[in-house]
N, C-alpha and C positions, 0 to 999 in steps of 0.2 A: 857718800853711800857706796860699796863695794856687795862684791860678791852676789852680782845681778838683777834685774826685775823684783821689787819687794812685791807686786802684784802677782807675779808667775810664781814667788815662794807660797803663796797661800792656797791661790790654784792647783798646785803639783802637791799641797798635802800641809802646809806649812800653819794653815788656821787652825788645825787640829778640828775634830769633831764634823768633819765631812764639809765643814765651811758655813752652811745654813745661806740664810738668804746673801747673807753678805760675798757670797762666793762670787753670788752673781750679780747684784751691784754694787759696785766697789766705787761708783762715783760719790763724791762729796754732798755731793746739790742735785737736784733735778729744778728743771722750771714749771710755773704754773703755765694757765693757758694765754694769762695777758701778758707773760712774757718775761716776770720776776722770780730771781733763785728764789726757791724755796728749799731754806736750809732744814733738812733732815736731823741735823746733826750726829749724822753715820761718818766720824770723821776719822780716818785712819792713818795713822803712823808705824811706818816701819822702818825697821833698824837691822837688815838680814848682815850677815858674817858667816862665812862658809857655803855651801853649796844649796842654793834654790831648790833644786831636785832631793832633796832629800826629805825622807816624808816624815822625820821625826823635829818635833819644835825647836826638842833641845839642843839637836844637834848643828840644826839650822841658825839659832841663835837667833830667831822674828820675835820680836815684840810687835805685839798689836794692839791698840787704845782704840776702843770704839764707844760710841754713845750711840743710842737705837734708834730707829727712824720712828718715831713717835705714832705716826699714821701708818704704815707699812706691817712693821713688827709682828709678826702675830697674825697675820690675814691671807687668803690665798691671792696670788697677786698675776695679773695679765700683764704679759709682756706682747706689746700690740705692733706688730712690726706693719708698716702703712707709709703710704706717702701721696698727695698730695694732686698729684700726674696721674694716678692710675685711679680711672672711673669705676673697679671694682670699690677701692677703700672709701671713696668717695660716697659710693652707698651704701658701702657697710659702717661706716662708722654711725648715722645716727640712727641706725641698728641696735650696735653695741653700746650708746649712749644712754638708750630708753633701757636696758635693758641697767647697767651702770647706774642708771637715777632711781629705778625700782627696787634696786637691792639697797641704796643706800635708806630707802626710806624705809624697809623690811627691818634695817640694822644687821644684815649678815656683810661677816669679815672677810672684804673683797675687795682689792685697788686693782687700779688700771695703771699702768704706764709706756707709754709710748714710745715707741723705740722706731725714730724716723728714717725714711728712705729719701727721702728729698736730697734736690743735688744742690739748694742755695736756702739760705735765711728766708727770705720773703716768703720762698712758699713755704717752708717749713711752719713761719709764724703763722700763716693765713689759715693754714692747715689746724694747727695747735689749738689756736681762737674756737675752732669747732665744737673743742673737745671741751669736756668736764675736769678731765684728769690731769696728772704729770704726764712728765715726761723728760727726756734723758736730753740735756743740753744739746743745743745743735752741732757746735763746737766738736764735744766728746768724741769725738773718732773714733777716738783707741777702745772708747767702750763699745760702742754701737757694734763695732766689727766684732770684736769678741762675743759677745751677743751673740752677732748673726751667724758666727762660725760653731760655737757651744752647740747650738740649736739648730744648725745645717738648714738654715731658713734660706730655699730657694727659689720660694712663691709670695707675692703679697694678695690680700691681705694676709695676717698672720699671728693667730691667739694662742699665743702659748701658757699655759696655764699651771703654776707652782704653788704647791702647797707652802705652810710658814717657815719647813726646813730647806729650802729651794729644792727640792724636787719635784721632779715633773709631773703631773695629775693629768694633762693632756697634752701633748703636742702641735695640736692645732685646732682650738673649741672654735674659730670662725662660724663652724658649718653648726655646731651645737648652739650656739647664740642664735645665728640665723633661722634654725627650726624651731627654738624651743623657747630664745629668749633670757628671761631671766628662771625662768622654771627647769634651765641647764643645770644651774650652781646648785654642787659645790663642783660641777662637771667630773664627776668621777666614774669610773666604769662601772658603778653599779648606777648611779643614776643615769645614764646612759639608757641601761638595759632596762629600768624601769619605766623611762619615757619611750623605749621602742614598742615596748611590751603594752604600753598604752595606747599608743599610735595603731597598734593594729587591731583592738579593740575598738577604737573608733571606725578605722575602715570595714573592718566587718560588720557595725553596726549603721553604716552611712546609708543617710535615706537623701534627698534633695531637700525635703523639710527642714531634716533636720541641717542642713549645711547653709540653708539660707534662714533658719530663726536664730543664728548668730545676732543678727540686727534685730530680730523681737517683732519686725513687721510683718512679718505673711504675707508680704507681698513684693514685686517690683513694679518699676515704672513703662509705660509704654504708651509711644503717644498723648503726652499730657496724659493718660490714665493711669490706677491702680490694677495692677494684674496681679489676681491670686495664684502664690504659690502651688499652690494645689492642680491648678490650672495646666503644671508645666510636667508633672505627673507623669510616667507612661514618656515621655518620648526622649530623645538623645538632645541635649543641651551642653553646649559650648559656654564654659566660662572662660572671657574675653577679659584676660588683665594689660591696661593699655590707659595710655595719659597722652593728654592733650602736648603740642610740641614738641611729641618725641617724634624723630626723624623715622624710623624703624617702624614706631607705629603708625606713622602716618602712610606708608607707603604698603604695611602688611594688612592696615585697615579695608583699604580699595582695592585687595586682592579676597580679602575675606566678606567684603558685600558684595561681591560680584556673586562668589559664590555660595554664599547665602541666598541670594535672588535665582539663580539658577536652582538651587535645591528646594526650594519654594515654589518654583515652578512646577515643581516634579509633585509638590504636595507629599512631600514625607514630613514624619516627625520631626521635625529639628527646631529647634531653637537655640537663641543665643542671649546670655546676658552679659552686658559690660561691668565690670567689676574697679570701678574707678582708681585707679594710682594717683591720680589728678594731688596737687597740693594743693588745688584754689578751689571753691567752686565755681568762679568765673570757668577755668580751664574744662571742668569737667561737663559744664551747660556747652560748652564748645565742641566737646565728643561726642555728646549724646546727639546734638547736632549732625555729624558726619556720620551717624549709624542707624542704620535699620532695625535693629533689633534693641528688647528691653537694655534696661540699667539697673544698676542696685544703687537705689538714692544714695546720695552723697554724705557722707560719716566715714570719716575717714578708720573709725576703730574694724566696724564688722570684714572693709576690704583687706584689712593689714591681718583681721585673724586670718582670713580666705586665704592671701597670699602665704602665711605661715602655715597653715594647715596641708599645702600644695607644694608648698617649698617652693615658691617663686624665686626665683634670682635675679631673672631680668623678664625686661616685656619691651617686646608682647610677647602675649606667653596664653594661649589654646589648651586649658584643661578642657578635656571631655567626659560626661558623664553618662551613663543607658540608661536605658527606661528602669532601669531596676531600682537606681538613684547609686549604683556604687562606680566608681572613678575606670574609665576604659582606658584611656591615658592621659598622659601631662605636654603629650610630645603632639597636642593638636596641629601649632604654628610649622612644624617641618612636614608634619602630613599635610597640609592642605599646600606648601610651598611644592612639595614632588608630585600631586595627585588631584591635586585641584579637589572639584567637587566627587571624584572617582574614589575619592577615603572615606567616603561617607558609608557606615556609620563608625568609621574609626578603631572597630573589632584587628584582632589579631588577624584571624580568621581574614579577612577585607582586604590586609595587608600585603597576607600568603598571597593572595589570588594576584595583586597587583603585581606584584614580585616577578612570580610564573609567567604572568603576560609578557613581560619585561623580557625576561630572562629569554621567551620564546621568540619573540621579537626580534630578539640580539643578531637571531641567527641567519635574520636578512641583508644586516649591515655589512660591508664591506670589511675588513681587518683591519686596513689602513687606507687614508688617504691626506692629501693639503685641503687643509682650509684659508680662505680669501684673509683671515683676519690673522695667520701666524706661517711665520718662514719654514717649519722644521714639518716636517712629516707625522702625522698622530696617529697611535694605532688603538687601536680598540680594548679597554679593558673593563673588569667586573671587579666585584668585592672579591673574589677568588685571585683574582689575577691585579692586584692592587689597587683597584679602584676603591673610592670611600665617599665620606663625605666634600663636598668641594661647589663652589661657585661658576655655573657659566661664566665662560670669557666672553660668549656672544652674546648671550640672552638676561645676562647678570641675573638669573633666578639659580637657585639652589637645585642641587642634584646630589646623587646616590648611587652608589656603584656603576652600572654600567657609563661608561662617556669615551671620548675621544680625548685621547691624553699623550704631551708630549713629556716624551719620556727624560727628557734634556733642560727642560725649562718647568716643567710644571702645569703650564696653559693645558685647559682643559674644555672640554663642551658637550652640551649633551649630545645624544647619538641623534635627537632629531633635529639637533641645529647645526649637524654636518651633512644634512642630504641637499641644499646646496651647494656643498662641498665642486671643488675641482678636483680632478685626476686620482680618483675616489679608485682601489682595484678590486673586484667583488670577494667577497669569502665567503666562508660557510659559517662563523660563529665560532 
């Protein structure tokens, strides 16, 4: 074979008719998920003579013998780029899987193929086993990378979504599966605008009823008892999405009953319901255990709508609702991390005021000074002056623009876990 790459003759213009699907896979096989070729029979032969680059067939001299991919053909098709190491794919896939097994029982024209990140076979197989779908030999290098270069894929997970002429329909439907599910497809920009356009029809019409007769109960659980929905009416409610074993929520749990018990002392509105992630019931009788506050019995469908409807991505995860029944934010868990029980009730407006305090506060602290736990000198900064999001070095809780930050290493702390501080020199803010 002379006269270059017969794969780059087709790519650079050589297949004639823009390529179609076959541009973009040009492998022989794909495998199943137990691990066996599954011949497609997309089997191609080329014969180039003269110049790859050149965009006309004839002159190029490519013959090409293809048979169709029998299942493919004809269907819009996800190019799922994932691997196996990374705890985001790990949750998105049986995500993507539910949503995969609902189209296929609909009968709309939609494959999945997987296009792995993994650095070795084992876990690529382990990985694989998960799945419903193909996917692109582990082996295939040369395609994967093309792939991931085609598609400038520099995040996993990653859905790329092609209509039956390999063109692109989304660049990365992830986040569209994740919201919407199987009610994405055929994920095009107008279905898109049509589920957003829905989405906010619902929020404008969100009551607490209506968000908890998902499950058809009227009620939650509390204390061995039923509590009426209706009951929770009128005040500010925390929906708590959180699973038994998760390290994150175990430790965000004992920060959020503390202050729960404190704002209960105070005798405000508040309530909290657990919205179970749990995959056992054993695990979820283990939660309702470590919490003071209701739960929404265990059915796994009504918390999977809840967490779709909220866009959950990870947990724990603090939606909050007002007395009104409509959504005040989603960003409970980072409010109650910076503000404790001082967020409450979680308003914009609540937020401002904490901010200002902050802000006014600032102007007592010193500019710079050494702290006991870092060699380098730290000086004082804001969200104006590059402060952001970031983790005490001291106090391992979460912080917010202002802190003590070393400008050299990154180490950072809040401003009141440097008034121990040594060799502190005063300033004005």
């Amino acid at each position: 074979m002379v006269g270059g790459d017969p794969e780059d003759a087709v790519a650079e213009g050589g297949g004639g008719g823009g390529g179609g699907l076959r541009s973009v896979l040009t492998m022989g096989s794909l495998v199943d998920p137990s691990g066996n070729e599954v011949l497609f029979l997309m089997l191609m032969f080329y014969i180039c003579f003269g110049s790859p680059s050149s965009s006309s067939l004839v002159s190029s001299l490519c013959f090409l013998y293809t048979v169709r991919f029998p299942e493919i053909e004809g269907k819009i098709i996800g190019l799922y780029f994932a691997a196996n190491w990374y705890p985001k794919c790990e949750a998105f896939t049986p995500v993507l899987a539910a949503a995969y097994q609902q189209l296929k029982e609909r009968g709309a024209g939609f494959e999945v193929v997987l296009v792995s990140c993994d650095e070795d076979r084992p876990s690529f197989e382990r990985f694989h086993r998960t799945m419903p779908w193909p996917a692109v030999p582990f082996g295939d290098l040369r395609c994967k990378k093309r792939l991931s270069e085609r598609f400038q894929v520099e995040g996993i997970p990653r859905l790329v979504v092609l209509d039956p002429d390999g063109e692109v329909v989304h660049p990365d439907a992830a986040d569209l599966v994740h919201r919407y599910g199987d009610r994405a497809f055929p994920f095009t920009a107008a279905r898109v605008a049509e589920l957003e356009a829905d989405d906010q029809r619902k929020y404008a019409a969100q009551t607490l009823e209506k968000l908890f007769s998902i499950h058809g109960r009227g009620y939650v659980n509390g204390g061995g008892e039923q509590v009426p929905v209706s009951s929770l009416v009128g005040k500010t409610v925390g929906l708590y999405f959180s699973a038994h074993r998760c390290a994150p929520c175990i430790k965000f749990t004992a920060k959020l009953a503390a202050i729960y018990g404190t704002l209960k002392g105070k005798a405000v509105d508040f309530e909290i319901v657990y919205i179970p992630m749990d995959k056992e019931e054993d695990g979820y009788q283990r939660s309702c255990s470590d919490m003071p506050w209701l739960a929404l019995p265990y059915d796994g469908a009504p918390s999977r709508e809840l967490a779709r409807y909220f866009d959950v991505r990870e947990i724990p995860t603090l939606v909050v609702v007002g007395p009104d029944g409509k959504t005040v934010t989603r960003d409970g868990r980072n409010l109650v991390n910076l503000y404790f029980d001082m967020a409450f009730p979680f308003t914009d407006a609540q937020i401002r005021l904490l901010q200002e305090a902050e802000d006014e506060a600032a102007k007592g602290y010193p500019q710079s000074l050494r702290h006991l736990g870092h060699r380098h000198e730290l000086s004082i900064v804001s969200n104006k002056s590059g402060g952001g999001p970031y983790i005490c070095c001291e106090c391992e809780e979460q912080g917010l623009g202002w802190a003590y930050q070393c400008i050299a290493c990154g180490y950072e702390i809040h401003l009141r876990c440097g008034r121990n501080a040594e060799g502190g020199s005063a300033g004005t803010g």
